[in-house]
N, C-alpha and C positions, 0 to 999 in steps of 0.2 A: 848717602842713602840712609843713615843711622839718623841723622838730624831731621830730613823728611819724616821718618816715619815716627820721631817724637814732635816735632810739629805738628802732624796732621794729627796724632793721638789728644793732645794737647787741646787743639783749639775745636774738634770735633766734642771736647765733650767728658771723653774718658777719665778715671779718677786718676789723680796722678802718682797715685802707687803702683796701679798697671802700666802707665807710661813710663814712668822710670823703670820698671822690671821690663817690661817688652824693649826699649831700645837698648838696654844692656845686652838681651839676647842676640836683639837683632845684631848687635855690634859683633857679639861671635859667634855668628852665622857669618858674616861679610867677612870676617876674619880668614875667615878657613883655618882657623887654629884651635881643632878637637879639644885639646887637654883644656883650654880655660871652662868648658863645660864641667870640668872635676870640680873647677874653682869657684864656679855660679852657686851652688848650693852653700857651701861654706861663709863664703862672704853673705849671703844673706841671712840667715843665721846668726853670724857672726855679732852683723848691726845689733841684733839684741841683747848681747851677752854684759851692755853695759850696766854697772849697777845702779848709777845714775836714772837710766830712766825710769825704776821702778819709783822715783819721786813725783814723775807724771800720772799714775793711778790715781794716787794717793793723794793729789793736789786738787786733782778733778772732785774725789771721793770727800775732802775737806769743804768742798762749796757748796755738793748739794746737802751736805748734813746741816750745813750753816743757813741752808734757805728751809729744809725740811722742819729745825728744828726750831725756828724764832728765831735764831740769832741774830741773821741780815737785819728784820722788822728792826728790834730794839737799837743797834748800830747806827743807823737812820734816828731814830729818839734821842741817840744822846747827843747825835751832831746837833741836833736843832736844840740844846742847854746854849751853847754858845754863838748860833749867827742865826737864831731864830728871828730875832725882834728889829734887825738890819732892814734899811730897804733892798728886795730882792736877797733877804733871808733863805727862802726855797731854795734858791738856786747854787746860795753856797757849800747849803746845807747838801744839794744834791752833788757835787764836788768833793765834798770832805769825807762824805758817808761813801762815795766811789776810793778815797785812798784807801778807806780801809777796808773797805769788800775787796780793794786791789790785793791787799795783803794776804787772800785766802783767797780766792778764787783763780788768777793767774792767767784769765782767759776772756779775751775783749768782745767776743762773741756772748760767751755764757752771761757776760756782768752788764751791758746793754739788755740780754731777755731780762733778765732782774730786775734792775735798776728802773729800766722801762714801765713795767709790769707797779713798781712802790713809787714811784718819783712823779711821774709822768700827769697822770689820773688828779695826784693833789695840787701841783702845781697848776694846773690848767684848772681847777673848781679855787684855786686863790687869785685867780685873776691873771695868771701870765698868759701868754701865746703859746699852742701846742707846739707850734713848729721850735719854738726857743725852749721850751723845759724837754724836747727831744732830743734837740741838738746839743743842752747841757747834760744830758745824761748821756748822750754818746761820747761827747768830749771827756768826758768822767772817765770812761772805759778806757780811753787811750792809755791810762796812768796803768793799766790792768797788767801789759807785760813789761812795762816798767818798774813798778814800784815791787821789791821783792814778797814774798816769793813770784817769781815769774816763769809761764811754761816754757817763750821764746829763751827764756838764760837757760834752761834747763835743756833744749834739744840743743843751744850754740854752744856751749860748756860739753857734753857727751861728743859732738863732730869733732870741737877744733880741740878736746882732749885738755882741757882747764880746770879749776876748780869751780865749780857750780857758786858754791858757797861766797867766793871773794868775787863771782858774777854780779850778785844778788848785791853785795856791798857797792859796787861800782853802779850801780841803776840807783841807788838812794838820792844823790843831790841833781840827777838830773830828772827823776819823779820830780821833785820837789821845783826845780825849776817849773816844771812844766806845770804845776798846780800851783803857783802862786801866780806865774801867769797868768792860767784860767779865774783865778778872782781877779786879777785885775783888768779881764777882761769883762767879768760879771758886775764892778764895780762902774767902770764905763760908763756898759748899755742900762745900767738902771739908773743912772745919773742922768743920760739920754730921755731915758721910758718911761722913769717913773714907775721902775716896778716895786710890786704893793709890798708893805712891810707886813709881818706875819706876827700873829699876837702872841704878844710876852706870857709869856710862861710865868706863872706864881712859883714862890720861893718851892712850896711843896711838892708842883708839877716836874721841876726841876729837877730836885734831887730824887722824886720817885724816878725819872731817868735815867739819871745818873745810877743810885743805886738796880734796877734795873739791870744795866749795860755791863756789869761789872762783870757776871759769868763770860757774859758775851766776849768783851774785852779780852781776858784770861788767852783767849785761844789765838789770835795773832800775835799779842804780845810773847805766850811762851813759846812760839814759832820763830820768829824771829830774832826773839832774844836767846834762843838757844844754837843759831845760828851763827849771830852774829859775836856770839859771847865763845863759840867753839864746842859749845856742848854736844852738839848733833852736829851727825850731815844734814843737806835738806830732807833727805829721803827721809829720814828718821823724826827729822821734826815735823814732816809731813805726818808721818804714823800717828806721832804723841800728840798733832792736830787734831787727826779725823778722829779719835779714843775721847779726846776732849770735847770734843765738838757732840757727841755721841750722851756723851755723861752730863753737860749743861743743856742739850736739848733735852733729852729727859727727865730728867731731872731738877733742874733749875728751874725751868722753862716748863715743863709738864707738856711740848708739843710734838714730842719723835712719837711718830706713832706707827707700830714694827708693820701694820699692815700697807702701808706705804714704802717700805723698805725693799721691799722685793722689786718694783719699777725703779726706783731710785737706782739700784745695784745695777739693773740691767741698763740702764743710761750710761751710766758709768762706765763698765765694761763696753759697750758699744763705740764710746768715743776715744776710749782710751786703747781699742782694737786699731780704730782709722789712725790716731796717730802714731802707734807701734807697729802701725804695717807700711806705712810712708816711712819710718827710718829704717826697716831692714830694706825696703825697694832701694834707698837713698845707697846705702851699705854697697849692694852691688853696683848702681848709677856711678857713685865715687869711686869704686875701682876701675870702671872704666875710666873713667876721668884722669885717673892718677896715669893709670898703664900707658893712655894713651900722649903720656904728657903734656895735659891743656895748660896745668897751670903755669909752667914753663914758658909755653907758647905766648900766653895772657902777657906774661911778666916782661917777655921780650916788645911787644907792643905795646905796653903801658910804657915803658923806658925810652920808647922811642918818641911817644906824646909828651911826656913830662919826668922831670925827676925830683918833682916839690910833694913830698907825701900829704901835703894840703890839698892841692891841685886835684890828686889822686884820690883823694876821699872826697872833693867836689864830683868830680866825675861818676864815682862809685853811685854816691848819692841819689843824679840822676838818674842812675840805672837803676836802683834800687826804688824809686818812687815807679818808676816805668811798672816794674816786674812785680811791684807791691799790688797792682790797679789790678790784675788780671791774678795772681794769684795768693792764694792764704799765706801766711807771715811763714808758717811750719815748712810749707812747702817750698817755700822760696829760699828759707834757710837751709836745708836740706839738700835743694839743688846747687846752691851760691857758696857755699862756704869752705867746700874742699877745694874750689876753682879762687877763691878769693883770697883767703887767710894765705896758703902758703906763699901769693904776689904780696900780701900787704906787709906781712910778716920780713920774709927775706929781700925781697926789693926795696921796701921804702922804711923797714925797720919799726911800722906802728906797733901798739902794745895790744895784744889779743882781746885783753880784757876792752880797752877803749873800741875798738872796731867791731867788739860784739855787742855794745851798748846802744852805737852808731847805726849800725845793722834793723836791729830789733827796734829802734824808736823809728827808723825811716820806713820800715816795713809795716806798721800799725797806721800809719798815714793810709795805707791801701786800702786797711779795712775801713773808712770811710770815705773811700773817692771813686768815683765811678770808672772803668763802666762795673764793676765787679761788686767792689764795695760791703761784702759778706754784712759788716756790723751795721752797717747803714739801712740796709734791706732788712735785715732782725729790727731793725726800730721801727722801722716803717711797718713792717707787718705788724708787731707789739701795739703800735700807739695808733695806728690807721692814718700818719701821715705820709705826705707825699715824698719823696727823697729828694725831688728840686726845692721842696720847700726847705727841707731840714738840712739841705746841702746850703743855702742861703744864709741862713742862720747861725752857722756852725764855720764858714770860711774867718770869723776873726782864731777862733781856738787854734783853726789850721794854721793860721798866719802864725801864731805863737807858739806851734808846734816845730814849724820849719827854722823859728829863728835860735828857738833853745837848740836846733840840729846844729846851727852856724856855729853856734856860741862855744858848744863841747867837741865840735870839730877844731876850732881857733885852738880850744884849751884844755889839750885833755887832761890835764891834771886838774879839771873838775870832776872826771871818771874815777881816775886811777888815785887822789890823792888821798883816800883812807887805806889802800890796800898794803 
């Protein structure tokens, strides 16, 4: 009855904060057991009391200050000092300027409308094909809940009860796979295309760049060097972000301008409502989950399929590409993770930190695949192409997306081996 009526919630439409809240209820309504009604309230509540995700505000609140105030723009100018004058220059440019908006933003939705919005427009008036400078700016994005800070480590670290922080370090050399890939996927097709080189830059165009980009810079770098150095938690570097981010667009930059501030804040708070109301829903979803012992149940049937924890993360995989197609990363993580971790965990002994990497990289796969596709659909609306076209164009990135999945599945101690 309980699985019916999150089904039908589900694929009618409904947000899936109410479907996880409503088939908890429903579960103890079919219960017939009063007293879990004490425990509904509590548990959902509960979900928020982490401190953890007060680094989700904060991360969102760090990207729009970084688009409000110039920063993005200039970040973009200094990739192009070094793969400007390349054949198919744009393109890497559009790549390299995506790791590091990955580094502040966190979010593969938000950094597609961006990226779309700067990248898109110049590459298509330099000669390339829109459908190819869309799909290289989508592909950019993928790097988004990869490369730290990431929103996906940030709600898989709060569920499976990790350190955020040593999340964040474990997503570094598989970012990085996955964007050296993407040149040398760019490097390819312009070897193929012949796409146009872009004009060299004078010694002085250059360093005004560079010097330029230097506030800009300032705010990733003490973000993640304050992280990864131990200074702060994320939360915190997040704060000492968005403060920075605040002080070089104003200042620096002379483009924060306060009466824009007021819509900004309410984007903010609005996005940051939907995904702090999906993990108190999740809060109570998981208790049911746990109560009713699924992942026990998962663990006895997974053991009966296989007992190669490779095999087992093959399997995973597909399901996870399945589940990615139809919904958002947040949401799938949220549903997936109290049912999964404690099987990956105690049955086949994987390491948290690796299965959460695993997780979040097969899951951003969805926001570019149909039928669902959320990032895919923001491009296409952003740039006015069509999604078969930009799905066309964008299947080698995928292809190179899936193999670096194979490669850190094979080994995970390319996850785990800074931690």
């Amino acid at each position: 009855m309980v699985a019916v009526i999150f089904l039908v919630l589900l694929f009618i439409g409904v947000p899936i904060a109410l479907v996880l809240a409503v088939s908890a209820m429903a579960y103890i309504v079919s219960s017939d057991n009063a007293v879990l009604f004490l425990s509904y309230p509590q548990q959902f509540f509960g979900g928020l009391s982490q401190y953890g995700l007060l680094a989700i505000p904060l991360f969102m609140l760090v990207g729009e200050l970084m688009n409000e105030g110039g920063l993005t723009r200039r970040l973009v100018a200094f990739a192009s000092v070094f793969l400007g004058s390349i054949r198919g220059g744009l393109a890497y440019i559009n790549i390299l300027a995506n790791m590091m908006l990955a580094s502040i933003v966190g979010s593969a939705n938000a950094q597609v409308a961006v990226m779309s919005q700067v990248m898109v427009p110049e590459m298509h008036r330099k000669g390339y094909d829109r459908s190819f400078a869309t799909a290289t700016t989508a592909a950019g994005a993928l790097l988004a809940p990869v490369i730290p800070p990431s929103m996906l480590f940030v709600i898989f670290g709060v569920l499976a009860q990790i350190s955020i922080g040593d999340l964040f370090i474990a997503g570094i050399v598989p970012g990085l796979l996955m964007a050296v890939g993407f040149i040398l996927v760019i490097a390819v097709l312009g070897f193929i295309h012949e796409y146009p080189r872009n004009e060299r830059l004078t010694l002085r165009q250059a360093l005004h760049n560079v010097v330029a980009s230097i506030p800009s810079l300032s705010v990733p770098v003490v973000m993640i060097g304050s992280i990864v150095g131990g200074l702060a938690t994320p939360t915190e570097a997040a704060a000492v972000g968005a403060a920075m981010a605040v002080l070089v667009g104003r200042f620096a930059h002379g483009e924060m301008k306060t009466d824009r501030m007021g819509d900004m804040l309410l984007r903010v708070a609005v996005n940051s409502a939907v995904v702090l109301a999906l993990v108190a829903a999740a809060a109570v979803f998981g208790w049911v989950i746990i109560y009713e012992q699924l992942p026990q149940r998962l663990g006895d049937l997974m053991q009966g399929m296989t007992s190669d924890p490779f095999v087992y993360l093959l399997l995973l995989m597909g399901l996870l590409l399945m589940v990615g197609m139809v919904l958002d990363g947040i949401a799938a993580l949220i549903l997936l993770v109290p049912i999964v971790l404690p099987v990956a965990q105690s049955v086949y002994g994987i390491n948290p930190y690796h299965l959460g990497v695993l997780m979040c990289i097969n899951l951003t796969l969805g926001l570019l695949t149909p039928p669902v596709g959320a990032a895919l659909y923001v491009a296409s609306r952003v740039t006015g192409c069509k999604p078969g076209d930009i799905i066309k164009a964008l299947l080698p990135f995928l292809l190179v997306t899936v193999l670096v999945l194979l490669l850190i599945t094979w080994m995970p101690d390319l996850v785990t081996a800074f931690l």
